[in-house]
C-alpha positions in Angstrom: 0.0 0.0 0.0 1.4 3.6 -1.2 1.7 5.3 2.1 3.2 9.5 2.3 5.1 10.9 5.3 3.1 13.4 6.4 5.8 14.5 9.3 6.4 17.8 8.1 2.7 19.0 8.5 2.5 16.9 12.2 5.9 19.2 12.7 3.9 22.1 12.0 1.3 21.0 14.1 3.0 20.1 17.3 5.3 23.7 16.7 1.9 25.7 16.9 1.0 24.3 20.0 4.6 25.3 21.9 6.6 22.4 21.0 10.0 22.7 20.3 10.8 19.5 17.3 13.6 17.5 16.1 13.5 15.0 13.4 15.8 11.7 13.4 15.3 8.4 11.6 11.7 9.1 10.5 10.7 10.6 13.7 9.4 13.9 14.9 11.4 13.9 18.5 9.5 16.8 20.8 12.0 18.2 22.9 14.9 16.0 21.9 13.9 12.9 23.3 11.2 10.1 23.8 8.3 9.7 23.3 8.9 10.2 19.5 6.0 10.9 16.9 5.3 10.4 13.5 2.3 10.1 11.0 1.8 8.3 7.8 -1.3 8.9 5.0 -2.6 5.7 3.1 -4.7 6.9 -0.5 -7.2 4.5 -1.3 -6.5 4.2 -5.2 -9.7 5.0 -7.1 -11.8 5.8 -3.4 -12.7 9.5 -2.1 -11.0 8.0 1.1 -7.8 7.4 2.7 -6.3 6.2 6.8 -4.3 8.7 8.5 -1.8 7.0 10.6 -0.3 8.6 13.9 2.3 6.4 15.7 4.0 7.1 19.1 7.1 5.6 20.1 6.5 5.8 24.1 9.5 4.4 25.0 11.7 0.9 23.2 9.2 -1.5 22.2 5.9 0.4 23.1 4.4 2.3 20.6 0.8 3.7 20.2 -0.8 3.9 17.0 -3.8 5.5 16.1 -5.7 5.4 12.7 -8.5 8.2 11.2 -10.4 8.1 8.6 -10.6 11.1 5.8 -12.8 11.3 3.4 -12.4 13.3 0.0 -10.4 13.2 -2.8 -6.8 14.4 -2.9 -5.7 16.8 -0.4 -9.5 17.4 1.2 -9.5 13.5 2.5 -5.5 14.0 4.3 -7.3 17.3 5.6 -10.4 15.3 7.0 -8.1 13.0 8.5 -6.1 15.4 9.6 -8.9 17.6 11.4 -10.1 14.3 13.0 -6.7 13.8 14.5 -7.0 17.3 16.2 -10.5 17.1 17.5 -9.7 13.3 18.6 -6.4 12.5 20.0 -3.9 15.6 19.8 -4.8 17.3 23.0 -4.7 13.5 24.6 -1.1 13.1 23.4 0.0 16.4 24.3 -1.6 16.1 27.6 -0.4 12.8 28.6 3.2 12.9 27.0 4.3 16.5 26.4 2.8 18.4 29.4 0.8 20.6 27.3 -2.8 20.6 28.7 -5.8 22.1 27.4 -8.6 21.8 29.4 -11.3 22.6 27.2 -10.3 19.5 25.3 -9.0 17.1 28.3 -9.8 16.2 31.2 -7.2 14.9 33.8 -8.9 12.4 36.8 -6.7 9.9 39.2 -8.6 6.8 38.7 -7.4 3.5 40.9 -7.3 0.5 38.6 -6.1 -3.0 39.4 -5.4 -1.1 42.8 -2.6 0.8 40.9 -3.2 4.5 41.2 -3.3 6.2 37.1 -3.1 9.4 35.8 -6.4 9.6 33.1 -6.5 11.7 30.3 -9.8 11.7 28.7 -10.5 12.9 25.3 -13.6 14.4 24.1 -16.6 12.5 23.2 -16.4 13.1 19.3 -20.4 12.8 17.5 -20.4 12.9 13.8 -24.1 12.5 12.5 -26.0 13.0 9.8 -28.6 15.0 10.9 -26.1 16.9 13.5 -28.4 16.5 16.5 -27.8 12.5 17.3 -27.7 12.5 21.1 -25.8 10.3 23.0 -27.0 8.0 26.0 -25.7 9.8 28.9 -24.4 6.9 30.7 -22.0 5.9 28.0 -18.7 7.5 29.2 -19.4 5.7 32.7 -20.5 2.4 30.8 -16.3 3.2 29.2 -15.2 4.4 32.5 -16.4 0.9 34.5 -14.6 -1.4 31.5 -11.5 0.0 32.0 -11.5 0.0 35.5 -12.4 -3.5 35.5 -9.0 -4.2 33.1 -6.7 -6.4 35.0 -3.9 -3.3 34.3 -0.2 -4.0 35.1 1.1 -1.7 32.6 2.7 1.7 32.9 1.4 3.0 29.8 -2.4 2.6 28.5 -4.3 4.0 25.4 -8.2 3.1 24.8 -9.8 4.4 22.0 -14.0 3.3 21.9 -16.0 4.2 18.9 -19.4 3.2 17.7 -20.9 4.0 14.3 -24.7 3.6 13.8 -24.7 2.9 9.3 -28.8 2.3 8.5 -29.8 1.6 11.8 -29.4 -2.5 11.2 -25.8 -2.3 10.7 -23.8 -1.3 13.6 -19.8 -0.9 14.2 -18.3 -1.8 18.1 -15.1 -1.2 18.1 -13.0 -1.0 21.2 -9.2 -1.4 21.5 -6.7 -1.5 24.5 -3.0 -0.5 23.6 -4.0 -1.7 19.7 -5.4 -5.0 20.5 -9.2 -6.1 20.3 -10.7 -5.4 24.0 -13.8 -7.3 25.2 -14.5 -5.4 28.0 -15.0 -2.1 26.2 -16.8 -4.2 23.1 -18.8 -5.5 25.8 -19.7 -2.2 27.4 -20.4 -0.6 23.9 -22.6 -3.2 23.3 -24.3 -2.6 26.8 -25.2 0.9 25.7 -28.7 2.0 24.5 -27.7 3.8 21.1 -30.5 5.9 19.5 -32.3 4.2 16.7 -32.0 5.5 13.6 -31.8 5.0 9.8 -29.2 8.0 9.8 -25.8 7.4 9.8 -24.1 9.0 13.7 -20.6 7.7 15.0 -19.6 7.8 18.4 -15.8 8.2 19.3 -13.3 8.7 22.3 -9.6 8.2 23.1 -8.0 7.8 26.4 -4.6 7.7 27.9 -3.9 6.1 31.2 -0.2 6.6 32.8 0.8 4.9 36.2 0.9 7.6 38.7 4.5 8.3 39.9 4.0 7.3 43.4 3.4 3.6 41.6 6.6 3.1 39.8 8.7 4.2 42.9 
């Protein structure tokens, strides 16, 4: 699969939000060291779509990877994907990684888990519908919330990303991950929830980071 390097607009990126960037072996490296960053676009030959793919190299041998859609033709689908980077996992990332915090767009909770204490950063709850008004159970973030507390976490580093898509109202996407692998808790708990019915197509998607407080790798 023809795949382009998109590094130099996630340099861009990263830079507009106050980080200083070096680039080594295929890498954006904020601040000179780990965790590392870099991003990838995937054209689907003769398809108005393509997969934007950000990866983060946490430390040796752990690396997060995250994967958005964009739809268009040309440059408009790397912008969609692009723009649904931003408004889904940046602020995560630069929360949980690069100490750059922006409240309006993450919230930071202690949670215990597997009675080890973790730093949470919670992304927003990201609604793409098409009639623009698709409401969203309200006991779905605590539905996420109660799977991952219930994850039998040893780890120091943990990503979640949930997301639901309703297509014609019989034909429903679940898909929950935990550090890039299938998790049946979440799928479980998605699958728990009571999603409006509709023939409309609405999406539902979040992304979390969870770090081992430092108190728990003293």
């Amino acid at each position: 699969m023809v795949c382009d390097n998109q590094n130099h607009r996630l340099k861009e990126l990263l830079e507009e939000h106050g980080i200083r960037c070096f680039e080594e072996w295929n890498w954006i490296i904020p601040y000179g060291e780990l965790p590392a960053i870099r991003m990838f676009w995937y054209p689907k030959p003769q398809q108005i779509t393509g997969v934007l793919q950000v990866e983060v190299l946490i430390e040796e041998g752990i690396v997060l990877v995250e994967y958005f859609a964009g739809i268009g033709e040309g440059l408009d689908g790397l912008t969609d994907g692009i723009d649904s980077f931003i408004n889904n996992s940046l602020h995560v990332l630069l929360a949980a990684f690069w100490g750059q915090n922006y409240p309006e767009q993450v919230e930071i909770e202690r949670w215990l888990i597997n009675n080890y204490e973790y730093d949470v950063y919670i992304g927003p709850i990201t609604v793409i519908g098409s009639n623009g008004n698709t409401e969203i159970p309200e006991n779905t973030f605590e539905k996420i919330e109660q799977a991952i507390k219930m994850t039998n976490l040893t780890e120091k580093y943990c990503w979640f990303r949930t997301y639901f898509g309703n297509v014609n109202g019989k034909d429903c996407v679940f898909e929950a991950l935990a550090n890039n692998e299938w998790w049946e808790e979440g799928e479980k708990a998605l699958k728990s929830v009571d999603w409006v019915d509709t023939n409309l197509f609405y999406s539902f998607r979040n992304f979390i980071v969870a770090v081992k407080s430092s108190s728990e790798n003293t």
